[in-house]
C-alpha positions as CSV (number, residue, x, y, z in Angstrom):
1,X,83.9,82.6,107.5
2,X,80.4,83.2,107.0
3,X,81.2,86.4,105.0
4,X,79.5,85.8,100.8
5,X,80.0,87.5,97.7
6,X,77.8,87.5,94.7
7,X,80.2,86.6,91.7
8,X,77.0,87.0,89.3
9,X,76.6,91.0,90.0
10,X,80.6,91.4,89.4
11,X,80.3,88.9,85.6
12,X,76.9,91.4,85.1
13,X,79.0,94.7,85.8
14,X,82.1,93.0,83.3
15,X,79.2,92.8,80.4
16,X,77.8,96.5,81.3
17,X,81.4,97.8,81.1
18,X,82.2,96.1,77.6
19,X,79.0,97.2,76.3
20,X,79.8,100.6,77.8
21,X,83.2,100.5,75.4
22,X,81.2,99.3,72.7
23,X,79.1,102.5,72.5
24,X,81.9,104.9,73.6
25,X,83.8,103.4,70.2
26,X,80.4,104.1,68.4
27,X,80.5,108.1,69.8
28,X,84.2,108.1,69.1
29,X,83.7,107.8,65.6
30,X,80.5,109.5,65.2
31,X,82.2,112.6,66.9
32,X,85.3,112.2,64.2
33,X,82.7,111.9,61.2
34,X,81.1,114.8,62.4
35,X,84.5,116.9,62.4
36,X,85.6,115.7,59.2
37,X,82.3,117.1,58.1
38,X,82.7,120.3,59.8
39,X,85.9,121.2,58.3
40,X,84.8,120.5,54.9
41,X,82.0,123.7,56.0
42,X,82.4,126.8,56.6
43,X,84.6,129.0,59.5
44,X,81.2,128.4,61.4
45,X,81.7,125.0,61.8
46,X,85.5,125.4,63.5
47,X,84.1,125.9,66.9
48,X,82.4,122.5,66.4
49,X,85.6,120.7,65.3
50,X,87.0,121.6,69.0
51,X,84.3,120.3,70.6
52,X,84.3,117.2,68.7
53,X,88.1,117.2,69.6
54,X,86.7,117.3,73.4
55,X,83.8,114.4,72.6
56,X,86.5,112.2,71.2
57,X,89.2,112.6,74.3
58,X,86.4,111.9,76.4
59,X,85.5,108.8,75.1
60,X,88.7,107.5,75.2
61,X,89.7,108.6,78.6
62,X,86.7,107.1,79.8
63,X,87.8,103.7,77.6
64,X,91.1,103.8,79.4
65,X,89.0,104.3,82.8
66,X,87.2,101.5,82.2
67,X,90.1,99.4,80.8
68,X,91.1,99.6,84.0
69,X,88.1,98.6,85.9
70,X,88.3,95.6,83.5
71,X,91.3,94.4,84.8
72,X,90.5,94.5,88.6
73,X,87.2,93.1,88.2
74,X,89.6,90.0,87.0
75,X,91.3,90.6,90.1
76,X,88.1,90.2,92.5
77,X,86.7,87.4,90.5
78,X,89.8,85.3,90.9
79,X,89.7,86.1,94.6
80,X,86.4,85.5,94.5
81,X,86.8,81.8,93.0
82,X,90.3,81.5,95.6
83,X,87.3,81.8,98.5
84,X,85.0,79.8,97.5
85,X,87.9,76.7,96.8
86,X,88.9,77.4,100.3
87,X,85.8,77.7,101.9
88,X,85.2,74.3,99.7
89,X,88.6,72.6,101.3
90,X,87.7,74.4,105.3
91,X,84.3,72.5,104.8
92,X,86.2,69.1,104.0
93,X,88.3,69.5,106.5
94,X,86.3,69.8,109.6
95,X,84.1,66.6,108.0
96,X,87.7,65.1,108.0
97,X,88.1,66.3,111.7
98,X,84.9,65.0,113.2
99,X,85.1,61.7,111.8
100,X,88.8,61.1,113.2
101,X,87.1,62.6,116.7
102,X,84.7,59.9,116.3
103,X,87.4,57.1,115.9
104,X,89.3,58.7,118.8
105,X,92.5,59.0,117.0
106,X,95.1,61.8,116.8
107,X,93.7,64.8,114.1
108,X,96.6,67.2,114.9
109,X,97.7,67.1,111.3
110,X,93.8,68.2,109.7
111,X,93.6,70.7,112.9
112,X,97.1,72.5,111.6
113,X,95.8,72.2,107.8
114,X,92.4,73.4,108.6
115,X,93.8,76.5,110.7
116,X,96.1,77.5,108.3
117,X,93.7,77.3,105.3
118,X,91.4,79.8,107.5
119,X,94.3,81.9,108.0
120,X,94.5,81.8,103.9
121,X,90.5,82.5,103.8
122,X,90.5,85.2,106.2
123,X,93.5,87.3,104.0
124,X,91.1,86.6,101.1
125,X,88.5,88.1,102.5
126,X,90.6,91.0,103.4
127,X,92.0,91.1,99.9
128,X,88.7,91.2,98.4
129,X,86.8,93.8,100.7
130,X,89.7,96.3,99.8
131,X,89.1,95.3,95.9
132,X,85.7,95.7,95.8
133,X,86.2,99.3,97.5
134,X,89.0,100.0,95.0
135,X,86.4,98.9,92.3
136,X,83.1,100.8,93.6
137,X,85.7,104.0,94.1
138,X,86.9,103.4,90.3
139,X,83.4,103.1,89.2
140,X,82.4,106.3,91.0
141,X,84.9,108.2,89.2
142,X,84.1,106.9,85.9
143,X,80.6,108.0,86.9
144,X,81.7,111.4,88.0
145,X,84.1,111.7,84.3
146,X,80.6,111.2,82.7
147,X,79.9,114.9,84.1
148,X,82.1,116.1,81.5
149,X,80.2,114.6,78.9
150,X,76.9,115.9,80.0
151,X,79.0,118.9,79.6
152,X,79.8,118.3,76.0
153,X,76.4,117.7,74.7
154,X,75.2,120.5,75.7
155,X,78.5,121.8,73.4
156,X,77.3,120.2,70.6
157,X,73.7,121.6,71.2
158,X,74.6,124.5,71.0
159,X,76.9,124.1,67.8
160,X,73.7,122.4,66.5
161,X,72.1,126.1,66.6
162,X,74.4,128.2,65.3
163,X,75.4,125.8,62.5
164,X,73.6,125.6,59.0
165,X,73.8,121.5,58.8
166,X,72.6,121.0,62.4
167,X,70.5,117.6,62.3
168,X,73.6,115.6,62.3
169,X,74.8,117.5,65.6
170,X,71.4,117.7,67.3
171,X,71.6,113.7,66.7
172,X,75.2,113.3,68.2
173,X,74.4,115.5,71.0
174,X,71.1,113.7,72.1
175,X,72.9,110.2,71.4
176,X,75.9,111.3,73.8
177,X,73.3,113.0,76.5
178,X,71.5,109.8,76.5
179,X,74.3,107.6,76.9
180,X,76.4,109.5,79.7
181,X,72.9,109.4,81.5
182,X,73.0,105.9,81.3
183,X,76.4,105.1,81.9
184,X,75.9,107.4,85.1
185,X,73.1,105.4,86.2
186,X,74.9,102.3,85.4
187,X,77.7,103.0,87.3
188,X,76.4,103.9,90.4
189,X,73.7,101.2,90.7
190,X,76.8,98.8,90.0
191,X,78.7,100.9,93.1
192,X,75.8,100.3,94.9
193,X,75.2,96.8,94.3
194,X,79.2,96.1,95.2
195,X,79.4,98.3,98.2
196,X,75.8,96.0,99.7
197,X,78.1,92.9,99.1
198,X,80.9,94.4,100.8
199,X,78.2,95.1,103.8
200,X,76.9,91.5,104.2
């Protein structure tokens, strides 16, 4: 029962992920500005409207990615709060349970509360240690879909070349190559910092 999680880093990794949405929102559009530019140019700029295409997917895969991450960090924060009540009641109890020792009367009642409230606590804990795996896992993947962004900034770079207007694209593609870096460093400190509370 000694087992603690830190609810703070979980709230701090809700905020990253909505600000992480935020900006994919922001690329999302800049990508479908970008392609309505493109096919108002010449032929040269169809190979640019596909990788747009590709920008845009990817941004809103990697929305519904973290959608879902969204949800079962909801999931281990409710557990989280379910522990700590327990752990709050357990605590109570076994004051409750001294004090009737102390009077020498019968505690059989608080002994059968308090043992099946730790039975409660320990599934918790159970509960939560496979959430939090499911949750660094998810954020690994999101990490590892980022790849494929790296991917398409380098895409748009090399549009940005070949194309006659190519400030606009050289912008998009450093903005999305700065952000996937920092969603991909994000993510995994975030995976780290869950998979050390799952450790303690």
């Amino acid at each position: 029962m000694s087992e603690t999680y830190d609810i703070k880093s979980v709230l701090e990794l809700n905020e990253l992920l909505k600000s992480l949405t935020e900006k994919t929102s922001q690329i999302s559009l800049t990508a479908v500005n970008a392609m309505l530019a493109a096919r108002s140019k010449s032929a040269a700029y169809t190979s640019f409207s596909v990788v747009t295409t590709e920008l845009r997917e990817f941004c809103e895969q990697l929305n519904l990615q973290v959608e879902k991450v969204l949800i079962l960090i909801i999931d281990v924060v409710h557990n989280m709060s379910e522990i700590e009540k327990l752990g709050n009641t357990i605590r109570v109890l076994t004051t409750t349970e001294l004090q009737i020792e102390k009077a020498n009367t019968s505690n059989f009642t608080i002994v059968s509360i308090k043992e099946d409230e730790i039975l409660i606590y320990d599934k918790l804990h159970i509960q939560l240690k496979q959430l939090l795996k499911t949750l660094s896992k998810a954020l690994l993947r999101i990490s590892k879909h980022c790849m494929r962004g790296d991917n398409i900034s380098v895409l748009i770079k090399v549009e940005s070349k070949s194309g006659m207007d190519n400030s606009t694209l050289e912008l998009i593609s450093n903005e999305v190559a700065t952000y996937v870096v920092q969603i991909q460093d994000s993510l995994k400190h975030a995976a780290l910092k869950i998979t050390q509370g799952m450790q303690q």
